[in-house]
C-alpha positions as CSV (number, residue, x, y, z in Angstrom):
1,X,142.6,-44.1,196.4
2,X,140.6,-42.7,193.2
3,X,142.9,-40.6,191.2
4,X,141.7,-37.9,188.9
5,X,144.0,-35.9,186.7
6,X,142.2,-32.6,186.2
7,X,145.0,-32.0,183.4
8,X,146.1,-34.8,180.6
9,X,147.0,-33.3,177.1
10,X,146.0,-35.6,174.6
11,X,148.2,-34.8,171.5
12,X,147.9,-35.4,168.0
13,X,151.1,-36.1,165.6
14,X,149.4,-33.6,163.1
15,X,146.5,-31.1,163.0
16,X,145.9,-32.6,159.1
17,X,143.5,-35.1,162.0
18,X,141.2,-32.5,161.6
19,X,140.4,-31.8,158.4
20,X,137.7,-34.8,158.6
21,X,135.5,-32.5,160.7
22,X,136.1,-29.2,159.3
23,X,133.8,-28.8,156.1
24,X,133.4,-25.4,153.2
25,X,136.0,-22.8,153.7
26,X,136.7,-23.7,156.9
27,X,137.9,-26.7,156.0
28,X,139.9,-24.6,152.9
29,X,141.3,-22.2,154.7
30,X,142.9,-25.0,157.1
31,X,144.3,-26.8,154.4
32,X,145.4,-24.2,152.1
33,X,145.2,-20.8,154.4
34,X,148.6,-19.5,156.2
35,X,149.4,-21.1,158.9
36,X,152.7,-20.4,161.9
37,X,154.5,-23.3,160.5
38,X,154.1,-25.9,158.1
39,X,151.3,-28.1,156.7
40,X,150.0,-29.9,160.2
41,X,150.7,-27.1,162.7
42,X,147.7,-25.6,164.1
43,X,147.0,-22.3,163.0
44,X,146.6,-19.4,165.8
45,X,148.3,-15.8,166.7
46,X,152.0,-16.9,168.0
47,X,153.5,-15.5,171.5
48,X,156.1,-13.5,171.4
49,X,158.4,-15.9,173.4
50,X,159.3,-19.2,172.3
51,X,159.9,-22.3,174.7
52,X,164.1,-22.7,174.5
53,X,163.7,-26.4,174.0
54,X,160.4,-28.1,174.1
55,X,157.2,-28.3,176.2
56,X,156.8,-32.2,175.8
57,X,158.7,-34.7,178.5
58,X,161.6,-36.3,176.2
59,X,160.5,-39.4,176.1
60,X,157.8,-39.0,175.0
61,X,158.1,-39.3,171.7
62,X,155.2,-41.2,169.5
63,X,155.7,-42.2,166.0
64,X,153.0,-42.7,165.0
65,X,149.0,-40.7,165.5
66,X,148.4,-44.2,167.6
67,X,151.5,-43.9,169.9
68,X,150.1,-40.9,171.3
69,X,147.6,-42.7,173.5
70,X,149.5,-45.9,173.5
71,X,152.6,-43.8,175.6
72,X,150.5,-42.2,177.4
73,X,148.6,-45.4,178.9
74,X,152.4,-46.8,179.6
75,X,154.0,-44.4,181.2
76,X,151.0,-42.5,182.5
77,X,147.5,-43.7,183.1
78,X,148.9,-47.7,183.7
79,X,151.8,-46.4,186.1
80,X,150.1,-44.4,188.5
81,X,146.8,-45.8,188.0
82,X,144.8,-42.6,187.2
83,X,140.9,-43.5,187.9
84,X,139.6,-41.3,185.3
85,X,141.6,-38.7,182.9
86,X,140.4,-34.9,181.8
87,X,141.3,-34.3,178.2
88,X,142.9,-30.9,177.6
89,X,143.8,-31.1,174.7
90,X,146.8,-28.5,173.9
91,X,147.2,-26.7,171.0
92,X,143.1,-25.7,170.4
93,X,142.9,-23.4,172.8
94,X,145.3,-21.4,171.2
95,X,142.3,-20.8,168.6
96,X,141.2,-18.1,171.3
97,X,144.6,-15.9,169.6
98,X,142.6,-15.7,166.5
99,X,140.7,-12.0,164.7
100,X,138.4,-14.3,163.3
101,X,135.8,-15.4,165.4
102,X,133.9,-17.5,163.0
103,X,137.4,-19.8,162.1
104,X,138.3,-19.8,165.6
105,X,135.1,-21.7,166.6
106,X,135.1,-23.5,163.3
107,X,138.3,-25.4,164.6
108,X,137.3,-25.8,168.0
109,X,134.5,-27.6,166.9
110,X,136.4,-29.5,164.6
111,X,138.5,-30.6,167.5
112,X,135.5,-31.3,170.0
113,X,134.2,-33.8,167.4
114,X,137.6,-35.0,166.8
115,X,138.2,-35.7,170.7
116,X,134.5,-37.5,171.1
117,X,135.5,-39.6,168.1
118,X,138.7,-40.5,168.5
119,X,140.0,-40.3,171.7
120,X,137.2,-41.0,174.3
121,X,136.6,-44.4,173.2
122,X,139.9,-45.6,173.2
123,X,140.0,-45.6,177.6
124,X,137.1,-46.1,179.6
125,X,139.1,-43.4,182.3
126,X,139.3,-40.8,179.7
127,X,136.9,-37.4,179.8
128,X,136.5,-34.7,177.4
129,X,136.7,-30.9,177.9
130,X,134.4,-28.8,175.4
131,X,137.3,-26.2,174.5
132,X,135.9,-22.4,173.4
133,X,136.6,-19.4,171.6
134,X,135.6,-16.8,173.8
135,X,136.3,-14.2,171.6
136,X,132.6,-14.9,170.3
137,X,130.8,-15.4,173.7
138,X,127.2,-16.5,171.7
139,X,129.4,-18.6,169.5
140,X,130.9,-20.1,172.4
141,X,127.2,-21.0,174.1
142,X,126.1,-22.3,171.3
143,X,128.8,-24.8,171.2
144,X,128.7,-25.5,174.8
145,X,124.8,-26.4,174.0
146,X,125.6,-28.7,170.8
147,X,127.7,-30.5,173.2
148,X,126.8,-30.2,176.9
149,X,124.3,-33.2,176.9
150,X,127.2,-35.3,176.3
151,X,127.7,-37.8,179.1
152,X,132.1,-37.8,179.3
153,X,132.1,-33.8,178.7
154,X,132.7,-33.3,182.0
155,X,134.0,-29.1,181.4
156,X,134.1,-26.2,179.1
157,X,137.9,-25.4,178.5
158,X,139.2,-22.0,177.4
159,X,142.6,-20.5,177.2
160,X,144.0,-18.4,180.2
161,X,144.7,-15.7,177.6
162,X,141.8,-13.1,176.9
163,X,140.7,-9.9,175.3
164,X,138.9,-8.8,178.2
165,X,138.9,-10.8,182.3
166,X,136.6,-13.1,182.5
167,X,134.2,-11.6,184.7
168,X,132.9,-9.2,182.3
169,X,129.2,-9.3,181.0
170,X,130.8,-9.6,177.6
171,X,131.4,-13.3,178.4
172,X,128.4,-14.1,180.1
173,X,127.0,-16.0,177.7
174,X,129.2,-18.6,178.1
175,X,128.6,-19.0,182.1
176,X,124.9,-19.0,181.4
177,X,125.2,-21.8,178.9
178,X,127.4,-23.9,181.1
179,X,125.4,-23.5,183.9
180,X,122.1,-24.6,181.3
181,X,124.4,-28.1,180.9
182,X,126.0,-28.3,184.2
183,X,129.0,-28.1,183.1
184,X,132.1,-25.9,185.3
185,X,134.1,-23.4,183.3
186,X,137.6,-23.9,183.2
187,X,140.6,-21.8,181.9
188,X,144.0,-23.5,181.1
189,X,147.5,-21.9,180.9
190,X,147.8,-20.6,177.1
191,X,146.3,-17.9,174.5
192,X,149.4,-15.5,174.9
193,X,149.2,-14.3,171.8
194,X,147.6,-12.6,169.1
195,X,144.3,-10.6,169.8
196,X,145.6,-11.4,173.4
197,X,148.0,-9.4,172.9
198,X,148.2,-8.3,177.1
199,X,147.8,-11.9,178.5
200,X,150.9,-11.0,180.9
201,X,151.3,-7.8,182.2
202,X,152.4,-4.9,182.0
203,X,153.3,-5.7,178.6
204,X,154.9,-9.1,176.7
205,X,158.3,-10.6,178.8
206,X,161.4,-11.7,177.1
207,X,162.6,-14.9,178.5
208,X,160.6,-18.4,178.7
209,X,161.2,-19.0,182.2
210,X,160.6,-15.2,183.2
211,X,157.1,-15.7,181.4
212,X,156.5,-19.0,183.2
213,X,157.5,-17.5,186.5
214,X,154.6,-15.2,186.3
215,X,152.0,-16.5,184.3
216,X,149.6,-16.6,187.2
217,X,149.3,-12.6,186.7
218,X,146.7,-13.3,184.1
219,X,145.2,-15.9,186.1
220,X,144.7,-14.0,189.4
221,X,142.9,-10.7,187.2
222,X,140.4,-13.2,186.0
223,X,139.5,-14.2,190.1
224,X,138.9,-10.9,191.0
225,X,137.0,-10.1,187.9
226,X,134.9,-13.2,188.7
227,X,133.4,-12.3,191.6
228,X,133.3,-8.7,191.2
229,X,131.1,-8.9,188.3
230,X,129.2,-11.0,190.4
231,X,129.3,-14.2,188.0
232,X,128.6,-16.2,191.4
233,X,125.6,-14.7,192.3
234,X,124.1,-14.7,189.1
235,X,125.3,-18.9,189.0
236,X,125.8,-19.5,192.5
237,X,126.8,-23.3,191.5
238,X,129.0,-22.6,188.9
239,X,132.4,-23.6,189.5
240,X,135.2,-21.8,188.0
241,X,138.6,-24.4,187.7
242,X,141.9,-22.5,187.0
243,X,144.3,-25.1,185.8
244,X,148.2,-24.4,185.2
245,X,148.4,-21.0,186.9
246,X,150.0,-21.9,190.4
247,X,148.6,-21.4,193.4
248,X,150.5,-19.5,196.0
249,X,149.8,-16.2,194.5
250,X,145.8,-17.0,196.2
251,X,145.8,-15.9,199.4
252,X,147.0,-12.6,199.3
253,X,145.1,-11.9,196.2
254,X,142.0,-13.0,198.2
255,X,143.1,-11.4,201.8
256,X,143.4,-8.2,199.5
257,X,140.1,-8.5,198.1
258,X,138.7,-8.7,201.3
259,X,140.1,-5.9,202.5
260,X,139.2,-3.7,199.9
261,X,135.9,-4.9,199.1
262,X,135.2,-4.0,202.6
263,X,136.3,-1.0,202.7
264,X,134.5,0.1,199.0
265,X,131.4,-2.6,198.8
266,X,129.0,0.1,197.7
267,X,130.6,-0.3,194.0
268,X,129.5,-3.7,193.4
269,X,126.2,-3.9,196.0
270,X,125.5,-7.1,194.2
271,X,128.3,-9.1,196.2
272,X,127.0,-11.1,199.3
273,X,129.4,-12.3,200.7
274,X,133.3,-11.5,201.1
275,X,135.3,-12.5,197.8
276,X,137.3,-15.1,199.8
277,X,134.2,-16.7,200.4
278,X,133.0,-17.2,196.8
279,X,136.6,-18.5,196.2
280,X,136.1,-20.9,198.7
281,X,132.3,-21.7,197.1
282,X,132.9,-21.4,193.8
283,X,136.9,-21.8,192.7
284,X,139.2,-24.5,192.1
285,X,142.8,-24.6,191.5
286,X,145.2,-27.3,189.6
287,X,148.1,-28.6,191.4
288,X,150.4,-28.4,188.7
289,X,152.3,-26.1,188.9
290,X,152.9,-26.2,192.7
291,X,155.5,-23.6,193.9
292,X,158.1,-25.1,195.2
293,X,159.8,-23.2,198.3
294,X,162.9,-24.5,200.4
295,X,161.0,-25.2,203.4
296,X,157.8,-27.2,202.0
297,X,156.2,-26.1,205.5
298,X,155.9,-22.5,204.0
299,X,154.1,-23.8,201.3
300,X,151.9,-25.7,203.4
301,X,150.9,-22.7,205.2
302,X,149.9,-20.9,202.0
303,X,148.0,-23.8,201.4
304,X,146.0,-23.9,204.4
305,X,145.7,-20.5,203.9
306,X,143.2,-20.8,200.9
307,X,141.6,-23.8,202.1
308,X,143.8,-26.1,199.8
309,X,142.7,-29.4,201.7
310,X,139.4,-28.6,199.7
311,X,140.0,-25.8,196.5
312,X,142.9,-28.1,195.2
313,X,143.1,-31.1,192.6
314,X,145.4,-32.9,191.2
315,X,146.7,-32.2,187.8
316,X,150.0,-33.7,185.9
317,X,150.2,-31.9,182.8
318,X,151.4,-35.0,181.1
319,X,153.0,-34.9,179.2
320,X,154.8,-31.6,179.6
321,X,158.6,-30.9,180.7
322,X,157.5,-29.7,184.2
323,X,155.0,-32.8,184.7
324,X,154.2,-34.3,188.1
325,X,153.5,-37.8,189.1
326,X,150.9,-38.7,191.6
327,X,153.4,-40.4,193.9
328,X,155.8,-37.2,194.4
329,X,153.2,-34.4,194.6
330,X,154.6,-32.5,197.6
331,X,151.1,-31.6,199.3
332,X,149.9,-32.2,202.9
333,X,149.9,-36.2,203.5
334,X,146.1,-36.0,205.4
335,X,144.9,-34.5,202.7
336,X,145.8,-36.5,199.8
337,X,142.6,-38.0,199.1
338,X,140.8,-34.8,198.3
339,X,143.1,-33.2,196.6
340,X,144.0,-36.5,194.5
341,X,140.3,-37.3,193.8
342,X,137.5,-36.3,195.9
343,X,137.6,-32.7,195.3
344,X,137.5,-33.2,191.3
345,X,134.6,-35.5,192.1
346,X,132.6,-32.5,193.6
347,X,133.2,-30.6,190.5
348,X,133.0,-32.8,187.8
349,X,129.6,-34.8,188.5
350,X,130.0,-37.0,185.7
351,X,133.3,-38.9,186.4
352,X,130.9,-42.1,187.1
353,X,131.1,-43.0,190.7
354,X,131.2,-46.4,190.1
355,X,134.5,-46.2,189.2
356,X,135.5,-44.5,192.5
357,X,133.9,-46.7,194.6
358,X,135.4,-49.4,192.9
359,X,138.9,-48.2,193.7
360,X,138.0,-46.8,197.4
């Protein structure tokens, strides 16, 4: 079976690995400008919550800038045998906190170049994600087109946290530039923070695992926003990938949606077809985190429910404290090699399908 894990955080030991490919005062402003913590951190607009212990797995814990990838092939991409690995990165997408437009997509540059440099040649398996700042939408394009032609960008990555949903023309830019490169658009769990300063409603929680808990709120505003603005019609083959925001919440977001758009479809006479159905079309969802109920048949029902056996993919968020491995993912066993490869393969065309024939 061809593995693809739609979510592997490759970490740095330091952001200093940056400052090669930031340049003027970009590149002065991340050495000597403020930053929430010390010389290395990454700077962005903080949450208002702090993890009570750590996000990373505990062991995993490199030494040294080369242990990153050196751990990760041990104890991930070797012991499963993962067939080909999205690069997430982790703390860049928090650029999408920042006021400054023209910083944020200075260091989200800096990191693209620093991910096609330094980490996609060291595996064969490993493919990149060209992360945004939406806060700048034209910004944003333009990025996507410096980069899109690339062979292992396989998606454009922004944070789950916003100023606005998604769907709104003020982002459009972006979609029309991936859709130019053929490239999905993908948000990943993150941003809650700074100009994002609503990411969870109705207003910022108190506890870490009351904020984890209901994460997905942001998540599901961004799916009806999605196809209500109509971003499906105008890019019918765009695919929009939500990783890290659970997936139970789907189907009675969707059987909602329905409902209503039925009932009030003169407001958005653009639609074609039900919401549920674009979902079906044009949305993806990561398996990590899956809910995880006492009786995994209820689940499974959900599941079914939004057409799971072909909308999910697997993702491990290695290496973070709630990671799953591809031999315990609790998920219907005649559907495993969708959701564990083939699905991913319909979205991201450029996974070479050599590889997966290879292992099939």
């Amino acid at each position: 079976m061809f593995i693809v894990d739609c979510d592997c955080h490759n970490y740095w030991s330091s952001a200093t690995v940056l400052e090669p490919y930031l340049s003027g005062v970009w590149k002065d402003m991340f050495m000597e400008g403020e930053k929430t913590g010390p010389r290395g951190a990454f700077p962005h607009g903080h949450r208002p919550w702090f993890h009570p212990q750590d996000f990373s797995r505990k062991d995993v814990r490199p030494e040294t800038e080369a242990d990153n990838y050196l751990i990760m092939k041990e104890k991930h991409l070797d012991k499963y045998n993962i067939g080909a690995a999205i690069l997430t990165g982790d703390e860049p997408i928090e650029a999408s906190t920042l006021a400054n437009p023209y910083y944020a997509s200075a260091l989200v540059s800096a990191y693209n170049d620093y991910q096609i440099a330094e980490w996609l040649p060291k595996d064969s398996r490993f493919m990149g994600s060209i992360i945004v700042a939406p806060q700048d939408p034209k910004l944003a394009a333009a990025e996507i087109r410096r980069l899109g032609n690339h062979p292992r960008m396989v998606q454009v990555l922004a944070s789950q946290g916003s100023v606005k949903p998604y769907g709104d023309p003020f982002y459009h830019p972006i979609f029309e530039a991936c859709a130019e490169v053929g490239l999905p658009f993908a948000i990943h769990l993150g941003g809650h923070g700074g100009i994002n300063w609503n990411a969870v409603a109705p207003a910022p929680t108190t506890f870490f695992w009351e904020t984890h808990a209901i994460l997905h709120m942001s998540a599901l505003s961004h799916v009806a926003s999605m196809i209500a603005h109509g971003v499906f019609e105008k890019w019918p083959d765009l695919y929009f990938v939500l990783i890290e925001c659970g997936v139970a919440w789907v189907p009675s977001v969707l059987w909602r949606l329905d409902a209503d758009y039925k009932a009030l479809r003169k407001e958005t006479p653009w639609l074609k077809m039900l919401p549920s159905e674009y979902c079906r079309r044009n949305i993806r969802f990561s398996t990590q985190p899956l809910e995880q109920p006492a009786n995994i048949q209820h689940l499974w029902s959900t599941l079914e429910a939004m057409d799971g056996e072909n909308t999910l993919m697997f993702a491990s968020d290695y290496p973070h404290w709630d990671y799953d491995d591809a031999n315990t993912l609790h998920i219907p066993p005649a559907w495993k090699s969708k959701i564990m490869g083939l699905n991913a393969l319909e979205v991201y065309k450029r996974i070479p399908r050599t590889q997966a024939a290879n292992a099939a």
